[in-house]
N, C-alpha and C positions, 0 to 999 in steps of 0.2 A: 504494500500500500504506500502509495506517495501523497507528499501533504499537500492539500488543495491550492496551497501558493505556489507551489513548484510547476503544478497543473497550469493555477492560470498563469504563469508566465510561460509555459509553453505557449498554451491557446495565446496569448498576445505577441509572442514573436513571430509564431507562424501564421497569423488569421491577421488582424490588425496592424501589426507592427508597431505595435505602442512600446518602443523598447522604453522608455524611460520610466512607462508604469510596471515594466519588468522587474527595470531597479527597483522602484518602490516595494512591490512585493516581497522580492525575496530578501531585501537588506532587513526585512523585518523577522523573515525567517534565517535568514543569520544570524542574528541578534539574539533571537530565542534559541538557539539550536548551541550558542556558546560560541560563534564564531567560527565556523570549519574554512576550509580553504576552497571545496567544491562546490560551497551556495558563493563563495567572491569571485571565483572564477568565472560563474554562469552572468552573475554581477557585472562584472567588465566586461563579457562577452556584447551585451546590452547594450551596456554605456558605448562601447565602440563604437557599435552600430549604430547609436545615436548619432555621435558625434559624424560618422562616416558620411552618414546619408545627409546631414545638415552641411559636410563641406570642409569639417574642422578635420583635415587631414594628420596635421601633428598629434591633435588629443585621442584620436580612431585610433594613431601607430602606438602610439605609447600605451595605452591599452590593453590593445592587442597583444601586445610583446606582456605587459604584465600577466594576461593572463593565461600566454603560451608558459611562462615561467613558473606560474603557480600552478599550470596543468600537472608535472612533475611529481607536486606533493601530494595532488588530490586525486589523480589516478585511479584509486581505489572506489572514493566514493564517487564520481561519476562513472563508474560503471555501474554504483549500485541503484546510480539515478537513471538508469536503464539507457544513458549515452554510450557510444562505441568514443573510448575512449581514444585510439588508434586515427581514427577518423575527423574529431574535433580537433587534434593536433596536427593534421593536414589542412583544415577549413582554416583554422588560424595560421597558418602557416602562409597557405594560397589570399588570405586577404590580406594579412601583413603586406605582403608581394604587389598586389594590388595596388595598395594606398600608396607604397613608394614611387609604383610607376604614376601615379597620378591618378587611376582608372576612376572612374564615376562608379559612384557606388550601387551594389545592385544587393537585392534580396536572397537569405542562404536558407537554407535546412537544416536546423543541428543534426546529427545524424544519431537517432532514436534507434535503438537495436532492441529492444522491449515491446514486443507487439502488441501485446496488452495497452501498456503504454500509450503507444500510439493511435489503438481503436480509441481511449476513453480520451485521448484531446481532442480527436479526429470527431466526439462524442458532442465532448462541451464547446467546439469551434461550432458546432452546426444550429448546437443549443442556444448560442450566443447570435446567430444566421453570420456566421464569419465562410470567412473561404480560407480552409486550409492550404497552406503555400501560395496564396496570392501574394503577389507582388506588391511592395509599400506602395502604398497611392501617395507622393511627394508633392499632390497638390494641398492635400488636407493638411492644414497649417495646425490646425489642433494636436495634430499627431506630432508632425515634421520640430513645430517648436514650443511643445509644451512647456518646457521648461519656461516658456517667459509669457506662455498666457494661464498657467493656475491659478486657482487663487491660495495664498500663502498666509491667509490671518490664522488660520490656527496653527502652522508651527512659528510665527515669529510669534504669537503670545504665548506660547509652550519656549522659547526661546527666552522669553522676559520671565516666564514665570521662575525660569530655573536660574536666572541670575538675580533673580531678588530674592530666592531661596536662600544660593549660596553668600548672599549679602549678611543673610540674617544667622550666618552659619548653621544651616539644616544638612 
């Protein structure tokens, strides 16, 4: 059984392409899980492709490369996330390569080796009416640059709150 956030950041990199609510998802299952290195891997996987598809070539490579490096230590558990491990360190490998030659960004497959796996995203992409492996729509600006149209009042006030905590030494 895998955790519903792992699910839906499949269903959103492969149906939507919302890489950045990827990140959001699983930084939270990071966070609960104690930090492993195979939920930040999948993490930077995200963010790259955020940055990739928006243009930021340097922050795509650096990335990338981070989480070709981190691939090494987590090995393990994305296999147990039902990734072909072998395989995501050629994806990363092949986009690194990409982004240096300059190449415009285009849409990948992690490569799922869990057939199960795969039916039940394949399940909740259709639940959601997403199209599995569709190609990012770069016109939908929602998607393309969330980052700068969310809205952010509840973490800048979870932001104040916790420095007027530590003000009051809590």
């Amino acid at each position: 059984m895998y955790p519903k956030a792992y699910i839906d950041y499949l269903v959103h990199f492969h149906g939507d392409r919302d890489y950045f609510e990827c990140h959001e998802l699983l930084e939270e299952q990071w966070k609960r899980d104690g930090r492993p290195n195979g939920w930040l891997v999948l993490i930077q996987i995200a963010v790259a492709f955020y940055h990739y598809r928006r243009g930021n070539m340097s922050g795509a490579l650096r990335l990338t490369r981070r989480a070709q490096a981190l691939l090494e230590e987590a090995r393990g558990m994305i296999r147990k996330l039902g990734l072909d491990d072998q395989a995501l360190e050629t994806l990363l490998g092949d986009t690194a390569a990409r982004i240096v030659r300059g190449e415009p960004y285009r849409s990948v497959e992690l490569p799922i080796r869990d057939r199960s796996l795969y039916e039940q995203c394949l399940a909740a992409c259709a639940k959601q009416q997403l199209v599995w492996g569709q190609p990012s729509d770069l016109g939908n600006v929602d998607v393309v640059n969330k980052h700068q149209r969310r809205d952010r009042s509840g973490i800048l006030a979870e932001r104040e709150r916790k420095k007027r905590a530590k003000a009051e030494g809590k």
